[in-house]
Every structure is written in structure tokens, then in C-alpha cells.
C-alpha positions as CSV (number, residue, x, y, z in Angstrom):
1,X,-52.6,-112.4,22.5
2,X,-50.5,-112.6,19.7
3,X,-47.5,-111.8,21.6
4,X,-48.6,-114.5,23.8
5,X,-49.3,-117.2,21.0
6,X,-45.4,-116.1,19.6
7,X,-43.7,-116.9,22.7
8,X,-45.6,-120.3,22.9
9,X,-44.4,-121.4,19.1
10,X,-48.2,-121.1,18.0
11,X,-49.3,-118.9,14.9
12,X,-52.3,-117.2,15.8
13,X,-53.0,-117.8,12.0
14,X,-52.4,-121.2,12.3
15,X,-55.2,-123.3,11.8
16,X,-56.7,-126.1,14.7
17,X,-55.9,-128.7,11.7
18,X,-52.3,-127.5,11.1
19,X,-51.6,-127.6,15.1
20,X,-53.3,-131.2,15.2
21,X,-50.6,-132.5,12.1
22,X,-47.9,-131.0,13.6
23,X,-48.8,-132.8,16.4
24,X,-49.6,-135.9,14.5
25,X,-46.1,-135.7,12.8
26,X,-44.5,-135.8,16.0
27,X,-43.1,-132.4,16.2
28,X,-43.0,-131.5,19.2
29,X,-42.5,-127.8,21.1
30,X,-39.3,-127.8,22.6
31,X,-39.6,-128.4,26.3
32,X,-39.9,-126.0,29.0
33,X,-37.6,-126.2,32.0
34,X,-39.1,-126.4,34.9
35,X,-38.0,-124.8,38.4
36,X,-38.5,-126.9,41.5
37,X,-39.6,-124.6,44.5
38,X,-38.9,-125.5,47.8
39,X,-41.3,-125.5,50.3
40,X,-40.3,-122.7,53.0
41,X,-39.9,-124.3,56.3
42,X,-42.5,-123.7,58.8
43,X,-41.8,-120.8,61.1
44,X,-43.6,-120.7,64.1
45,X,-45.1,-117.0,65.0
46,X,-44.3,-116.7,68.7
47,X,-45.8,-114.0,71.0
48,X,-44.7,-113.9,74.5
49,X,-41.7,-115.8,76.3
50,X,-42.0,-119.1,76.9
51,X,-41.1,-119.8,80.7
52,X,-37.6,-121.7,80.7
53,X,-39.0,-124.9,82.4
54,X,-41.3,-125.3,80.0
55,X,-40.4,-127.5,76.8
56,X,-42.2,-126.8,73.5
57,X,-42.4,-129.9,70.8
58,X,-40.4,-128.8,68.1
59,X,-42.7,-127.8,64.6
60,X,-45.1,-125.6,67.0
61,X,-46.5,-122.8,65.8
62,X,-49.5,-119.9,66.6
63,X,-47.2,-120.0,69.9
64,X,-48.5,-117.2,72.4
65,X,-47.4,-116.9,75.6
66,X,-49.2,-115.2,78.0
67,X,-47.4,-111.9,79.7
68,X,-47.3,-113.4,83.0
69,X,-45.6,-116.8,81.7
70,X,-48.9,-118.2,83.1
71,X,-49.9,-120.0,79.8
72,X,-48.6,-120.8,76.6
73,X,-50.8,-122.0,73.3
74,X,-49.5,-123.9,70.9
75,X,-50.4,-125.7,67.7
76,X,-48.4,-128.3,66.2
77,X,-48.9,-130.7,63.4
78,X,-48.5,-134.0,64.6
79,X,-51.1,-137.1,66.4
80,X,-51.7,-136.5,69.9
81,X,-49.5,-139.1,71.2
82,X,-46.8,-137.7,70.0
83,X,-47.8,-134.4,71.6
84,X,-48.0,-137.5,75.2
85,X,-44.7,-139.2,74.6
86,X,-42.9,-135.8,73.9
87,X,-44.2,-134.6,77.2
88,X,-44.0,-138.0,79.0
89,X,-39.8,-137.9,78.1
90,X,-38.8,-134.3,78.1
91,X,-41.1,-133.1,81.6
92,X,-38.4,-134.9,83.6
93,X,-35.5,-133.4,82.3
94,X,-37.2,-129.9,83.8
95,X,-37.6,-130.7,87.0
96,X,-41.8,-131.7,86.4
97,X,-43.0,-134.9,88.2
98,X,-46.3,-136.5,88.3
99,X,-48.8,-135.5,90.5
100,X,-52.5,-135.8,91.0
101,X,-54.2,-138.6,88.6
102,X,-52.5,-140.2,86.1
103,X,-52.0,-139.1,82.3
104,X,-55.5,-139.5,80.7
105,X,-55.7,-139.8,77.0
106,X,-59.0,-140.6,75.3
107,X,-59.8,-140.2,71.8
108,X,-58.4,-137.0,70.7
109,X,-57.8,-135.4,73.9
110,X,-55.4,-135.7,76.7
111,X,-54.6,-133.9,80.0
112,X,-51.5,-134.2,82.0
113,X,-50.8,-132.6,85.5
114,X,-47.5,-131.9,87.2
115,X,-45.4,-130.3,90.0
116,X,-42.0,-129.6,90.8
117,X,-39.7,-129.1,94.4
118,X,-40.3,-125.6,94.8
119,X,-44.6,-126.5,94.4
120,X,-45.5,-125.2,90.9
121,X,-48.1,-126.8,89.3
122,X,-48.5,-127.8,85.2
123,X,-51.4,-128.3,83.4
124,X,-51.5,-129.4,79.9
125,X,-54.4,-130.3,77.9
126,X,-54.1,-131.3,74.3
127,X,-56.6,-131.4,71.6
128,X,-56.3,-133.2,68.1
129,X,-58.0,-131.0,65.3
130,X,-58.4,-133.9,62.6
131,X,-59.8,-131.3,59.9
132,X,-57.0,-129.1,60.3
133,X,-54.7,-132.1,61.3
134,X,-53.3,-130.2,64.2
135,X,-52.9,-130.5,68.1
136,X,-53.7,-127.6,70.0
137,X,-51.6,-127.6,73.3
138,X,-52.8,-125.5,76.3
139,X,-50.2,-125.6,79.0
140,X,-51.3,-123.8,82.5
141,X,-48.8,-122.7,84.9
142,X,-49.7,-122.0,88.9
143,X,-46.6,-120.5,90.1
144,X,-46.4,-121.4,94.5
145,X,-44.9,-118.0,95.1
């Protein structure tokens, strides 16, 4: 303790009423410097292979995708309709058009459905977490072959 005390600029046989004049006196302890730490970015844990025509949001992570490219999970942290809008823009750019009903979006939880030329079908079904402030994204592929 009293190495402790040393290395702090305090006399463990100081007493409280000498600490409080010196304080009172406006001696001060010189000042420690302090080391900013940078958060480490978030690395997303990734099991699986993520099919090729399927885009991920970028910040996801707890990604697994299943063996036979069937399904991928997701979490990402982020409101749901920015999970929507990326989906809504990049779906096009890999070959994934509407079909069936329309985008649905209620509260915190939205569905979309898709299909491309050669008659594969995409489901993808997102859920906002507000305690944990994450979207869990649940994309289901049916492959027509």
C-alpha cells in the first residue's frame, strides 16, 4: 500500500488535514497523461459462404451461412429501413426482381420476396431488436434447379 501511496505523491503518514491544505494551497499533483484508446472496429464473425448474388449490408455481423448457401443470418446495427432501402437499391444490381406481394414493413419487422431469370426465389425477413439495437436479417434462398 505504501508502494502504492509513493507512486501517487501521497505519504501514507500524511495526515487527512495535511492532504486537505495542500489541497487548499493549491498544490496540485502533477497531471497524469492520459492514453486515448481507439475503439477496435467491428469485425463481423462469419460462418459459411455467402452465395455471390446475395448482397450483405455492410457493419453485419453473427453472419452464418448455411452449408447449402440456402440461408444466411445476419445481425446488423442499424433501423430497419435502412436494412429496406439497402435491399430495395442493391437487389437489382444482382439480378433480383419483385415478385409476389409487395415489400411489407410494419413496426419493426419487414419481409421482402424476390426472383430472378433463371427462377430462384429470395426471402428476406428482418427484425428490429430495440433492446439490443440490432436488425436481425433472415434471407432464404429456393434455388429452381
Amino acid at each position: 500500500m505504501e508502494e502504492y501511496n509513493e507512486a501517487q505523491g501521497v505519504s501514507s503518514t500524511s495526515a487527512p488535514e495535511e492532504v486537505q491544505e495542500k489541497e487548499e494551497m493549491g498544490e496540485e499533483e502533477p497531471d497524469t497523461p492520459v492514453t486515448e484508446v481507439e475503439e477496435a472496429p467491428v469485425v463481423a464473425d462469419v460462418t459459411g459462404n455467402v452465395p455471390e448474388d446475395i448482397p450483405v449490408i455492410e457493419g453485419a455481423y453473427r453472419l452464418v451461412a448455411g452449408s447449402s448457401g440456402k440461408n444466411v443470418v445476419y445481425q446488423v446495427d442499424t433501423v430497419i429501413e435502412d436494412v429496406v432501402t439497402f435491399y430495395q437499391e442493391e437487389l437489382p444490381d444482382f439480378a433480383w426482381e419483385m415478385a409476389g406481394p409487395p415489400d411489407n414493413q410494419v413496426a419493426t419487422i419487414a419481409t421482402m420476396l424476390r426472383e430472378n431469370a433463371s427462377g430462384d426465389r429470395l426471402a428476406i425477413n428482418m427484425q428490429r431488436n430495440e433492446l439490443g439495437g440490432f436488425v436481425r436479417v433472415t434471407i432464404t434462398i429456393s434455388r429452381a434447379d
